[in-house]
N, C-alpha and C positions, 0 to 999 in steps of 0.2 A: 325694671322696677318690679316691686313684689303683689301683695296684693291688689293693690289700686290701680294694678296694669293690666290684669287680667280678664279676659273677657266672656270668652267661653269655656268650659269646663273641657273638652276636649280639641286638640288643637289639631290645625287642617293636616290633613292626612298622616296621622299618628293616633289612629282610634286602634287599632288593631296591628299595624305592622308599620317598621319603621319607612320614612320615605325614601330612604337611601337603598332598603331592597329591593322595591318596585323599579328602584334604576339599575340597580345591574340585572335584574331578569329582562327589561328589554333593552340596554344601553345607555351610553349617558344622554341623561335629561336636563339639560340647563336650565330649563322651565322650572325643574320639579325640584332640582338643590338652588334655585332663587327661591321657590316658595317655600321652603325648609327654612332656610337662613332668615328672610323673615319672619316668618313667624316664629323663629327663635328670640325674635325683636321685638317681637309685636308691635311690627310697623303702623300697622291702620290704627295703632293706637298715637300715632303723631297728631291726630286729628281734637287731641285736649289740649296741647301745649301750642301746636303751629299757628292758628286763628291770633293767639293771643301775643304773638310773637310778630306778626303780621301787622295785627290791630296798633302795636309799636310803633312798627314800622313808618307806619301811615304817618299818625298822631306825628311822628319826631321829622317827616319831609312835611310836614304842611304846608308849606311856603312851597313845594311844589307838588301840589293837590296832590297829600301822598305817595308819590311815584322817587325814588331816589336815583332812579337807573338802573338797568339791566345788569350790569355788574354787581353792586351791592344787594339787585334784590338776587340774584342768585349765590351767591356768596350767601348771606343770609340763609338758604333756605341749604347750602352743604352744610352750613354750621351746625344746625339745627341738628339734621339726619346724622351728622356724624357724633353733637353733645347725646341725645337720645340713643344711638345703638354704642355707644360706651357704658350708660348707664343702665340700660338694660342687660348686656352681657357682662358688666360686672357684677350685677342683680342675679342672673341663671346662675353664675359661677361660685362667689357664694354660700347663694340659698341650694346648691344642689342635694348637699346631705337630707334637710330637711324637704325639700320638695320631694325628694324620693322615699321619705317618711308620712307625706302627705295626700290620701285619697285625691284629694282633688289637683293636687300638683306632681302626681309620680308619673303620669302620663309626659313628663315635658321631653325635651329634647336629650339636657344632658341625665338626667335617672334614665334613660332608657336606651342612650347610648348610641340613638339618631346623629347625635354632633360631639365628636369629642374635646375632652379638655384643652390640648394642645391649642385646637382653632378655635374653640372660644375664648382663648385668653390670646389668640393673633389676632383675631377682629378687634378685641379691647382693645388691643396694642395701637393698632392702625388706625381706628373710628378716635381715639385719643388722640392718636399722632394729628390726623384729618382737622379736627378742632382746633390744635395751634397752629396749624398749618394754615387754616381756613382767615385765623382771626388775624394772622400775620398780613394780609393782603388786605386785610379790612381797613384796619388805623392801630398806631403803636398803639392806645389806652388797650383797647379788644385782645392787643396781643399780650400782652401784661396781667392781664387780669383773665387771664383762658386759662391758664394752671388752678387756680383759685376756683373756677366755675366746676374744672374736672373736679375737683377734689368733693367739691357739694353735691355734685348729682351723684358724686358714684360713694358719699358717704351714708347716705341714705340707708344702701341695702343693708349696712349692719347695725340699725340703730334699736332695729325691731327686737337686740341681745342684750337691751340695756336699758331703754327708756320707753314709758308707755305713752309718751309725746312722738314717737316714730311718723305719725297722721302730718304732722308740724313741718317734719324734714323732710319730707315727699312735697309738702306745699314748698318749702321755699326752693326745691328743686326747681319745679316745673316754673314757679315765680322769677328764677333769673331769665326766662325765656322772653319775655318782653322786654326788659333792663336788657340783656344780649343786645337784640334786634335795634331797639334806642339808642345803644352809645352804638352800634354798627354803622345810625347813620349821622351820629351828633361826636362820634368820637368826646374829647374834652369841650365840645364847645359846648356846656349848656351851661341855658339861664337856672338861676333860683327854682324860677315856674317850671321849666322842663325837669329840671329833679321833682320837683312836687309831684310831678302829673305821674312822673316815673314810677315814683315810690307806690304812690297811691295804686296803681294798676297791678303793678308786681304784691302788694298787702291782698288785693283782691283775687288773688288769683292763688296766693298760699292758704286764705281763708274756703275758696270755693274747691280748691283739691281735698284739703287737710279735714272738709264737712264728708265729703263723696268717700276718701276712703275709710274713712271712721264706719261707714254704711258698708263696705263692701266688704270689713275685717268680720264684718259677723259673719260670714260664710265659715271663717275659722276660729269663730273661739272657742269650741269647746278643745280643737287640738292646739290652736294655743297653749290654753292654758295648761291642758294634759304636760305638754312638753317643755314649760318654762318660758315662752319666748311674751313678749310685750304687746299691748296697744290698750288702747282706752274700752274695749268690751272687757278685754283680763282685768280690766284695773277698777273700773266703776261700774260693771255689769249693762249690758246690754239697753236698757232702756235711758241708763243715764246720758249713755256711749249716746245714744238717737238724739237726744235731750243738746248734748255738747255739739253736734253736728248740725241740729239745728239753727243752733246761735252761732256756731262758724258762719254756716251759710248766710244770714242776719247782717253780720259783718259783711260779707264779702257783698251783698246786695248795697247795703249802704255805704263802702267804697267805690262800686262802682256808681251810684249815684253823685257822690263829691267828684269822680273824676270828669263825669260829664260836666257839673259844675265849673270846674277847674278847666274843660275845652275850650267851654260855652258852646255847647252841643246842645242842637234842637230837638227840635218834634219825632224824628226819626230814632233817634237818641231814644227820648223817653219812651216810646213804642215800642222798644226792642228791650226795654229794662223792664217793662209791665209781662214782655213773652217769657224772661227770662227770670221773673217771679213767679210766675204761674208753673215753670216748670219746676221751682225748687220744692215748692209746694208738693209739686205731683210727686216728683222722688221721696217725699218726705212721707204722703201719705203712703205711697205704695211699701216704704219699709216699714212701716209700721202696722199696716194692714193685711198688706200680703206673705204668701212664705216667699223662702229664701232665695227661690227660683227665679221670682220678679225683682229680685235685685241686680240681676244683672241686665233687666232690662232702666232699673232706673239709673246704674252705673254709666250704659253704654252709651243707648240711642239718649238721653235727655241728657246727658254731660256734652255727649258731642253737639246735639244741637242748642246748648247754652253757649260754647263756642264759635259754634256757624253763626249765631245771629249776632253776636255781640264784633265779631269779623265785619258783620253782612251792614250793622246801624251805623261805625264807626266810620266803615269806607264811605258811607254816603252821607255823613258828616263833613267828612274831610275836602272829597269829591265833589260833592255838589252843594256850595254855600251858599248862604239866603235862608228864609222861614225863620220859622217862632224857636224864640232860645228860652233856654231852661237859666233864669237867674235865681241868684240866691236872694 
């Protein structure tokens, strides 16, 4: 993925000299082309989508406090890793003309010529292949519907050429990632309610990205716009862009409130939606108050820990019933 995946401005061992030189001046490094390849990935950035795909998981065995089995939950979490580095190395591959036109993305793997073309379009190949492979063992729905999920996460990276709603299709990416993890363990069998609960989680989770990367494009919009390409700071200038991101997040707070609703999730529940207001707030004020450098603080650390907790209230939801419910 393009901007909304990015985390640090220089990536691990690619400030100054590729990582594939340091291996052949002292040999091969299998250490050092695994941490290449990932962070080609930007693996540690699985920590926005996984929680919430998790949190799924949970919700859709609750009739076995959570837990679906070892099988499923692993399975699950190849799917994941293999939906995620499709779409991100279709993302590098791509964006590379422009990343390589862009200060802050010429540093990357493929502009600089640490990974070349050939293996980042075999990884796609494979991490794609992996994903129908994966959903194949899971239940026919998952396998049926796996071409369909490719086609969304990896439609994303070119929409930034066309529409200034680009914020939108990155949300509803990462928002199949709960819906995945759900029919993984409910295949066709759900109720009404379990689509409700579904939808409602997967809406909150297009809202809570689609707010975050609206904040993170301001890093580029003055070359945005320079160069032609899309998003809501090119399109409604920068305060409005704050303004709309705001009221995403808005959204996405008061879906997750109806979904707890819709659990009948208690007190743990609401404590963990009270942490996770406080922090949209804080991302909100820090972009609006600070420069542009704290945004990748309000991007990373509070995106992921709106993820951790919302993981951390749901398992003990599910996990451990009893106490005060939240009714409508």
């Amino acid at each position: 993925m393009n901007r909304g995946t990015e985390f640090v401005p220089v990536e691990p061992g690619s400030a100054t000299a590729p990582a594939g030189g340091a291996g052949r001046r002292g040999g091969f490094r299998p250490w050092a082309v695994l941490q290449k390849w990932l962070s080609f990935v930007r693996f540690s950035h699985t920590i926005f989508a996984l929680p919430f795909a998790l949190a799924g998981m949970a919700v859709a065995a609750r009739d076995q406090q959570g837990w679906p089995g070892w099988r499923t939950f692993l399975l699950i979490l190849l799917a994941m890793v293999c939906a995620r580095t499709c779409a991100m190395a279709f993302n590098r591959i791509v964006d590379r003309d422009i990343d390589a036109r862009n200060p802050r993305t010429a540093h990357r793997h493929l502009p600089t010529g640490q990974i070349r073309l050939p293996a980042a379009w075999a990884l796609w190949a494979l991490s794609g292949a992996g994903l129908v492979a994966t959903s194949w063992f899971l239940n026919p729905l998952c396998f049926v519907l796996s071409p369909v999920a490719l086609f969304v996460i990896c439609f994303y990276s070119v929409t930034k050429r066309f529409t200034h709603y680009t914020h939108l299709f990155l949300g509803v990416a990462l928002g199949l990632a709960p819906v995945g993890a759900w029919l993984a363990v409910k295949g066709g069998d759900l109720t009404v309610l379990d689509g409700l609960r579904m939808v409602v989680l997967a809406a909150a989770v297009v809202f809570w990205v689609a707010g975050f990367d609206v904040i993170y494009s301001l890093q580029d919009y003055e070359f945005d716009r320079r160069h032609g390409l899309h998003s809501l700071p090119v399109a409604w200038g920068p305060r409005n862009a704050l303004t709309a991101a705001f009221l995403s997040h808005m959204l996405m707070l008061g879906l997750l409130l109806l979904f707890g609703l819709l659990c009948r999730f208690r007190l743990a529940y609401l404590v963990g939606w009270f942490l996770i207001l406080l922090c949209v707030l804080l991302e909100h004020w820090i972009a609006r108050r600070r420069s542009l450098n704290w945004v990748q603080t309000a991007f990373f650390r509070l995106n992921a820990l709106i993820s951790v907790v919302f993981l951390v209230v749901t398992l003990a939801e599910v996990v451990f019933e009893g106490g005060f419910r939240l009714r409508l």
